[in-house]
C-alpha positions in Angstrom: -15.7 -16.7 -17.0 -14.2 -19.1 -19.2 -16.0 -22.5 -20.0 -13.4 -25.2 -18.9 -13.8 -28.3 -21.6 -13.1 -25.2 -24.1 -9.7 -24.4 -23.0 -6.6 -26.3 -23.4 -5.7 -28.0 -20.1 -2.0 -26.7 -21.3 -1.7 -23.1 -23.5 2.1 -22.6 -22.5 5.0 -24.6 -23.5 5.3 -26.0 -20.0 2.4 -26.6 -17.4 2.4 -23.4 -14.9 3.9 -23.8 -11.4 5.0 -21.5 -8.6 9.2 -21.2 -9.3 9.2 -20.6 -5.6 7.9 -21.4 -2.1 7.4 -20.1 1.4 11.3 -20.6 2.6 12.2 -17.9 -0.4 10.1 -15.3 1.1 11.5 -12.5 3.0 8.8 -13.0 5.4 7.1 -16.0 7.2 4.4 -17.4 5.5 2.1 -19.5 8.0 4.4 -19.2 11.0 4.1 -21.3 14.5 3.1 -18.3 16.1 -0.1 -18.8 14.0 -2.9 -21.0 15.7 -2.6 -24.8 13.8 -6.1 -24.6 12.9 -5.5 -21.5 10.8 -2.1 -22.6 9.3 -3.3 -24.5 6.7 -5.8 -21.4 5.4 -2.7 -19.3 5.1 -0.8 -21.5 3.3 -3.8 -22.7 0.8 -4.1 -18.9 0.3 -0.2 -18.6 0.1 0.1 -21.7 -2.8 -2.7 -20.1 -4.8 -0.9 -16.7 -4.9 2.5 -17.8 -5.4 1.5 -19.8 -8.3 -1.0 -16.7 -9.7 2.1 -14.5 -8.9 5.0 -16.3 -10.7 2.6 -16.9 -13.9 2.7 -13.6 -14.3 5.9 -12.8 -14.0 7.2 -15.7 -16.1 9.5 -14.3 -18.9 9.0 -17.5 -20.9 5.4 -16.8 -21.3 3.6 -14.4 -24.1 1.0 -11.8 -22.4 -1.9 -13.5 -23.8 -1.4 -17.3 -22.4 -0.4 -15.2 -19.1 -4.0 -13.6 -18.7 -5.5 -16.7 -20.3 -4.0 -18.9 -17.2 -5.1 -16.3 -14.8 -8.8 -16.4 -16.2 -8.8 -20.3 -15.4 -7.4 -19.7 -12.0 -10.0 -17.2 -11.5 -13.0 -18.8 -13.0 -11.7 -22.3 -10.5 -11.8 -20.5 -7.6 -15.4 -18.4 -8.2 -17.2 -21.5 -9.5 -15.5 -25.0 -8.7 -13.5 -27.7 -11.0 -13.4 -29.6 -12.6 -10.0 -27.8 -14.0 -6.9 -28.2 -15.4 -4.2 -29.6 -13.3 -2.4 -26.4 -12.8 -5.4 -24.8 -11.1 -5.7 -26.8 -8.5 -4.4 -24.4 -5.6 -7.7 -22.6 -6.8 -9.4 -25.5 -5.9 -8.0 -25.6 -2.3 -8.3 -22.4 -1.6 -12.1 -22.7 -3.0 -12.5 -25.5 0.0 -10.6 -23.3 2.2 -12.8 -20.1 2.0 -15.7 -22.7 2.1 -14.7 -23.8 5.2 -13.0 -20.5 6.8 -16.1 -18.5 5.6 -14.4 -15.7 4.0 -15.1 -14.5 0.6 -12.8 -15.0 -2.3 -12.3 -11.0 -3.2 -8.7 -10.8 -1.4 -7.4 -13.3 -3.9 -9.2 -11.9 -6.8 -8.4 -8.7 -6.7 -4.4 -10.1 -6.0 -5.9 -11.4 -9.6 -6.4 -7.9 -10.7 -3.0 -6.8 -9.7 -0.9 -9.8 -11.6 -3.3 -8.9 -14.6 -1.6 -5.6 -14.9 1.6 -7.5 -14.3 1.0 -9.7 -17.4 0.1 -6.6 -19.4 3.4 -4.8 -18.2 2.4 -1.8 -17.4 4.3 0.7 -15.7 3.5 3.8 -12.6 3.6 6.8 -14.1 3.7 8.7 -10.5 3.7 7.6 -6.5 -0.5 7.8 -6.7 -0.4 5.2 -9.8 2.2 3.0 -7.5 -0.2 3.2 -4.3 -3.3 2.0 -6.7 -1.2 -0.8 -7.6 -0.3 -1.8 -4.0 -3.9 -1.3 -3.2 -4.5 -4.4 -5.2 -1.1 -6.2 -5.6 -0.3 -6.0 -1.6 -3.2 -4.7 0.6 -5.5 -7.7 0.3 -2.8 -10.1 1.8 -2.6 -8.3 5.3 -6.7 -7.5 4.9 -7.0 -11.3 4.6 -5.2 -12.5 7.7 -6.9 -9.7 9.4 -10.6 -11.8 8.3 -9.1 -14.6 9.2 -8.2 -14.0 12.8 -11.5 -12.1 12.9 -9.7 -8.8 13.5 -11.9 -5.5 13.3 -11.4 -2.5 11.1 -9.0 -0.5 13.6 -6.1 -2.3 12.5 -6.6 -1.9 8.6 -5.2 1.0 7.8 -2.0 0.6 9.6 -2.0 -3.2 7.9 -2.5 -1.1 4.4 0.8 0.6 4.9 3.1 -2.6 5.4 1.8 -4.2 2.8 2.6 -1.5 0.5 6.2 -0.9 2.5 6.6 -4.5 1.6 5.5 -5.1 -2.0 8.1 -1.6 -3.4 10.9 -3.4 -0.9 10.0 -6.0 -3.4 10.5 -4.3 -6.4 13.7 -2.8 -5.4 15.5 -6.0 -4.2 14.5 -7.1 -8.2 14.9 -4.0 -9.8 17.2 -5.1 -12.2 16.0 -8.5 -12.6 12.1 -7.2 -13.2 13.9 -4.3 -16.1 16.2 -6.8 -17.9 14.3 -10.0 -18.1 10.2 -8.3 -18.2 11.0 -4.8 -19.0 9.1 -3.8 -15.9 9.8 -1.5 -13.4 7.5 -0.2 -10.8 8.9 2.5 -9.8 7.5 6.4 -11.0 8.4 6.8 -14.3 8.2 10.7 -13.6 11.1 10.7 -10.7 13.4 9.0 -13.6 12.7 12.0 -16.3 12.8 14.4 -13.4 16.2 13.1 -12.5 17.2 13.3 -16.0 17.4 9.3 -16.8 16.0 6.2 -18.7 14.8 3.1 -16.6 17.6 1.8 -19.0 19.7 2.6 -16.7 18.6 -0.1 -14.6 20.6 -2.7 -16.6 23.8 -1.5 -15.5 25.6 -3.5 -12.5 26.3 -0.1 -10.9 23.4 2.5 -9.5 25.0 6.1 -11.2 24.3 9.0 -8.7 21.1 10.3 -10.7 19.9 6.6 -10.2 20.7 6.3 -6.9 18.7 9.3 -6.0 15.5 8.2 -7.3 16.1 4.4 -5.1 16.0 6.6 -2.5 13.4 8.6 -3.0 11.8 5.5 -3.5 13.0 4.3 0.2 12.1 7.8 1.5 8.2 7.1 0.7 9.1 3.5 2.4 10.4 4.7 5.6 7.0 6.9 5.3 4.7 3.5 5.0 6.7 2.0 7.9 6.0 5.2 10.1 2.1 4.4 9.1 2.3 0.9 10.0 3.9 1.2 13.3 0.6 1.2 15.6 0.1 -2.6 14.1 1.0 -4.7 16.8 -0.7 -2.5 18.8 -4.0 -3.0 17.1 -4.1 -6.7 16.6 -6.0 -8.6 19.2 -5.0 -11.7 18.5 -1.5 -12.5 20.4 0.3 -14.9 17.6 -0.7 -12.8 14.7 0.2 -9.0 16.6 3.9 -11.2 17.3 4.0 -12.2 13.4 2.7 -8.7 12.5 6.2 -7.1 14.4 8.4 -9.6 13.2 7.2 -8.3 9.9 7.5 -5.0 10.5 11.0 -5.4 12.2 12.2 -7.1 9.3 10.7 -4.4 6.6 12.9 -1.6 8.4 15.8 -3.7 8.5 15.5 -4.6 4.8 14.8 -0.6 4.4 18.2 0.1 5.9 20.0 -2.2 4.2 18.7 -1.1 0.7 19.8 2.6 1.7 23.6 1.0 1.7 24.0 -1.6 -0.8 23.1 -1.5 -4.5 20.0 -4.0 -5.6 21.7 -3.0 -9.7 25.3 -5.0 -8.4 23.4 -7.9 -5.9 20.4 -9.0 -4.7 20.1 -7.2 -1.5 19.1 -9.7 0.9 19.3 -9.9 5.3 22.2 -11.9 6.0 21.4 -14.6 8.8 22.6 -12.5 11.6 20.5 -9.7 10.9 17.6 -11.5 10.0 17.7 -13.3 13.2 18.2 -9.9 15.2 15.4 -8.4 13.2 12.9 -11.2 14.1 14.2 -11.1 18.0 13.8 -7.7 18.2 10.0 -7.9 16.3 8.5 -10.5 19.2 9.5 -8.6 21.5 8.0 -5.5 20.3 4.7 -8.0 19.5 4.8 -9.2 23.4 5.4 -5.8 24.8 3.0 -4.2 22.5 -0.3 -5.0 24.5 
């Protein structure tokens, strides 16, 4: 772990922050249906993510300051400050899992995941992809599962969405991640078996070839969602089995629309109205589910 009074409070040319917050996710984050007492857990958990997250994926950032500010996050959050500024959401999320009793594993091994990030490297095949989620997605939905004191029954369906919901991810930035990080996520071996470059990404148009391999890619999403439909029937606890169909609802609409629009031309995103329909139709699959 690194020794704090030997590190610059400051190794980039600007102080780290999160470039985004809960209102530009395509999910809720910390929701009313949550209990109050809980909220602020998810959110301390959410701000120290975010920030870990969008260090990693900063273009403006060499590899080496990007692993060296993810060491000091790390090394605040296993053994306490005093830190540098930045790392602060390590220090609330320190108090939080003080408080909440949990251990801090879920957010390290989100650590491990935006290692590989920094280092850029790529999926060689679906399995690689899968290892990646197990780390880069997984521990989100198996923390909110501790925290609501949920068993093991629900894990494995939780396991799926998460990984349904980090490669929806990737494809709504699939252009984005290739042309500003040279990173794309998506099996290299479905490109050279459809007879193309990930440098076709940087085109504003998905070529047939191209479009084949999105979806294949959406093809193994549909299959997570399938895995991840006993969810809200597994959840005990009433607000998180509601928040846990509301996310599930809105994953297959996002699914659907990334099947008919083109993440190469625009940012595929739910347009009001269908977000709204997505999240009515989500509670009331969480109310009827027990």
């Amino acid at each position: 772990m690194p020794e704090f009074d030997t590190i610059p409070p400051l190794l980039g040319p600007t102080e780290p922050r999160a470039r985004k917050d809960a209102s530009g996710e395509n999910f809720p984050v910390a929701s009313r249906l949550l209990p109050r007492r809980l909220r602020r857990h998810v959110a301390a958990f959410y701000d120290f993510v975010r920030l870990a997250d969008d260090v990693a994926d900063d273009p403006n950032l060499e590899r080496e300051t990007k692993l060296q500010y993810l060491d000091v996050l790390e090394g605040v959050l296993q053994q306490g400050g005093p830190g540098p500024g930045y790392a602060d959401a390590a220090v609330v999320l320190r108090a939080s899992l003080r408080e909440s009793g949990l251990a801090d594993s879920y957010a390290r091994h989100l650590l491990h995941a935006f290692r590989r990030d920094a280092r850029n490297e790529s999926c060689r095949t679906w399995g690689d992809l899968m290892l990646y989620c197990r780390y880069s997605a997984v521990p989100v939905g198996r923390y909110m599962l501790a925290l609501h004191g949920e068993g093991p029954r629900a894990t494995s369906a939780s396991d799926a969405l998460c990984a349904a919901l980090q490669i929806i991810n990737h494809l709504q930035d699939v252009r984005d991640d290739w042309c500003q990080l040279g990173r794309c996520y998506i099996p290299r071996v479905w490109f050279d078996q459809a007879g193309i470059s990930p440098e076709a990404l940087v085109e504003r148009r998905a070529n047939p070839p191209l479009r084949a391999v999105l979806d294949r890619t959406l093809d193994q999403v549909d299959a997570l969602l399938v895995r991840a439909a006993p969810l809200p029937r597994l959840v005990a606890h009433r607000g998180l089995r509601v928040e846990a169909a509301v996310i599930l609802s809105l994953a297959r609409a996002l699914a659907r629309r990334l099947r008919r629009r083109d993440p190469l031309a625009a940012h595929v995103r739910l347009p009001a109205h269908a977000k709204a329909g997505a999240v009515m139709r989500g509670i009331a699959l969480g109310i009827a589910a027990r």
